[in-house]
C-alpha positions in Angstrom: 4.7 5.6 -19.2 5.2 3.4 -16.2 3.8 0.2 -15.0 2.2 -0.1 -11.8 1.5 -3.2 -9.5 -0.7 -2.6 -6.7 -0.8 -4.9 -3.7 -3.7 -5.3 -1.9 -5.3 -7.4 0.7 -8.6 -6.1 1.8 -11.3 -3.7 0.6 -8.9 -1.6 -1.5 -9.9 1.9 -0.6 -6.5 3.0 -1.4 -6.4 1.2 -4.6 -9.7 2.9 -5.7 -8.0 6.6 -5.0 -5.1 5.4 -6.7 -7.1 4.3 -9.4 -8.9 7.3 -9.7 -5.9 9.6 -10.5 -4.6 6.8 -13.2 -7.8 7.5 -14.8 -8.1 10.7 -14.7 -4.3 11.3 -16.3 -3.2 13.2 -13.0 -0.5 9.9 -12.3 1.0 9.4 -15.4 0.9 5.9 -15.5 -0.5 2.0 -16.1 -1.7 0.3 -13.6 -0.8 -3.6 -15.0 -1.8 -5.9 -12.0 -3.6 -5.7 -8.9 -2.0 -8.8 -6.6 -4.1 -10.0 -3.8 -3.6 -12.7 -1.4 -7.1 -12.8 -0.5 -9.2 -13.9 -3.7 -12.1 -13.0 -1.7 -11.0 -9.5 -0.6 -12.9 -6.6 -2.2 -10.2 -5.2 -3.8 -11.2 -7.9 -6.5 -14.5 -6.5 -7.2 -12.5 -3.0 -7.3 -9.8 -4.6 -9.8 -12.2 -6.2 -11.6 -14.7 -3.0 -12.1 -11.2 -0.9 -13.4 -10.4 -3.8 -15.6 -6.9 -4.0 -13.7 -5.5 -7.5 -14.3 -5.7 -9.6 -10.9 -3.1 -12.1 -9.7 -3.9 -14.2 -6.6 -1.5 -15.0 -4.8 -1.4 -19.3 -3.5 0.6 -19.0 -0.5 -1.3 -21.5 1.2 0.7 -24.7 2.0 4.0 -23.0 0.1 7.2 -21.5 1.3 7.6 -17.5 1.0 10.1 -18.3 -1.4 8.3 -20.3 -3.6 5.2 -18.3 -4.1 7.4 -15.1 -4.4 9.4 -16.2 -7.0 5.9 -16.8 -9.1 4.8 -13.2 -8.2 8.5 -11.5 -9.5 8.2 -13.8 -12.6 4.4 -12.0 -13.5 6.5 -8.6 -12.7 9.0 -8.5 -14.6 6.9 -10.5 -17.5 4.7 -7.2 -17.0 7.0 -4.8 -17.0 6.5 -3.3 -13.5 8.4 -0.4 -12.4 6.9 0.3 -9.4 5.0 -2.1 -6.6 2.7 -0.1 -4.3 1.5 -1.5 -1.0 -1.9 -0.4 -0.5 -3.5 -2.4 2.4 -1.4 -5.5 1.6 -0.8 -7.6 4.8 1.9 -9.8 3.9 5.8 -9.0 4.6 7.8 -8.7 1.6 10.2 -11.6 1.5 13.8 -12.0 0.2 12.9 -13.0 -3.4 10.9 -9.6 -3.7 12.8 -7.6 -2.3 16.1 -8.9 -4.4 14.4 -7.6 -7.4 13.1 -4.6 -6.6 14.0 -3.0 -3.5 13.9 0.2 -3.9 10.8 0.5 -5.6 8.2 -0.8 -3.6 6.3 1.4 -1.5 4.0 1.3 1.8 1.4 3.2 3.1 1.3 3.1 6.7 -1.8 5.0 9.0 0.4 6.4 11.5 3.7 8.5 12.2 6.7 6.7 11.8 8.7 5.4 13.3 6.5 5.4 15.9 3.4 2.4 15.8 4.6 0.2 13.8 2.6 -2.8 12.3 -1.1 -3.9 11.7 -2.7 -1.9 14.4 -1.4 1.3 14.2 -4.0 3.9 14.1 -5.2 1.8 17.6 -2.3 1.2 19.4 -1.7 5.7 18.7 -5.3 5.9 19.7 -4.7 3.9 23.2 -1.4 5.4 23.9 -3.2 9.1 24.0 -1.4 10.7 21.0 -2.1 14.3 20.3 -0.9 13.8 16.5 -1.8 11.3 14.1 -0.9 10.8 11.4 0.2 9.1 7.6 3.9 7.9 6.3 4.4 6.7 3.2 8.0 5.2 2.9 10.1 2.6 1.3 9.8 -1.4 1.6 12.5 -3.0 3.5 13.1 -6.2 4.9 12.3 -4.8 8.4 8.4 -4.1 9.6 7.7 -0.7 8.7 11.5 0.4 8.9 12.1 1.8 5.5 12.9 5.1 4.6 10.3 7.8 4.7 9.2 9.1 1.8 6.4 11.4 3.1 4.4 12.1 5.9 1.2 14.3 6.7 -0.3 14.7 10.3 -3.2 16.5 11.9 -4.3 17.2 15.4 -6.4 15.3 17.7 -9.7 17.3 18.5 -10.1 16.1 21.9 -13.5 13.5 22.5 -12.5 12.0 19.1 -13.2 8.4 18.6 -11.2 5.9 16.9 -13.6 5.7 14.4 -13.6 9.3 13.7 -9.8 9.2 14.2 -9.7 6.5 11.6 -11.5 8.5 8.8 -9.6 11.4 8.9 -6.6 9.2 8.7 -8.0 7.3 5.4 -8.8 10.7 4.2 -5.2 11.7 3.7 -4.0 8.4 2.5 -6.9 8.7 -0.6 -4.7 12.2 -1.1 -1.0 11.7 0.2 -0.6 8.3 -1.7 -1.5 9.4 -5.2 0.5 12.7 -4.5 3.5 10.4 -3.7 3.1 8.1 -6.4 2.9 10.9 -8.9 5.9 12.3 -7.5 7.8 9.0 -7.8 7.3 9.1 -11.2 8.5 12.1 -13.0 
């Protein structure tokens, strides 16, 4: 079986749909650390309530470098194949990406390449988009450049709002994101 890190940096919905196919045997898999740069987040309370193994990232008052180097020594001491981005809002620096680009993975709430970055499911909201949308995609060195791995869209029902908008876009990353993962790993 293969090892899973999950990166996380807020209230790990993600995580907990991930976690919910680990457990149930539909993603063949171990999930071996959940790293946070946020001890504070959620996700901890998530982690901690799946027994995952949580590593907290210091990055406070330390180059990228540095801390990074700390985080692929806990990888490789675990054994990780496979480092999924769930809601983790740090870019992945040289030293992580040296050892193991290629298998780090993103989910991102919108169509790329199109609105890119933290605020996508607002800035497609605002620019009057017809289709939204979810990408799942490699981790490169570039913001939300990587190659796409997936992607699933729906219409806009018109008198939407954002928040509405918003759900039905979490609601396909708690289903696209396990079904990629899953995939990944045959």
């Amino acid at each position: 079986m293969k090892n899973i890190a999950i990166f996380a940096s807020g209230s790990g919905t993600n995580y907990e749909a991930i976690m919910e196919h680990v457990e149930s045997g539909d993603i063949k898999a171990n999930v071996v650390l959940m790293a946070t740069d946020h001890e504070d987040a959620y996700v901890v309370t998530r982690a901690k309530n799946h027994n995952t193994p949580i590593f907290v990232i210091n990055y406070k008052g330390r180059k990228k470098e540095e801390y990074e180097a700390e985080l692929v020594a806990k990888l490789k001491e675990l054994k990780v194949d496979l480092i999924v981005l769930a809601g983790y809002m740090r870019f992945c620096g040289k030293v992580l990406l040296d050892a193991y680009e290629g298998y780090i993975i993103n989910i991102h709430p919108a169509l790329l390449p199109a609105f890119k970055g933290a605020h996508g499911i607002e800035d497609a909201y605002n620019y009057g988009v017809k289709v939204f949308g979810v990408t799942v995609h490699y981790v490169d060195s570039g913001v939300d450049s990587g190659k796409i791995i997936a992607q699933r869209a729906f219409d806009y029902t018109e008198g939407e709002t954002l928040e509405e908008v918003e759900a039905r876009i979490h609601k396909i990353e708690h289903v696209l994101y396990p079904e990629v993962i899953k995939n990944l790993l045959k």
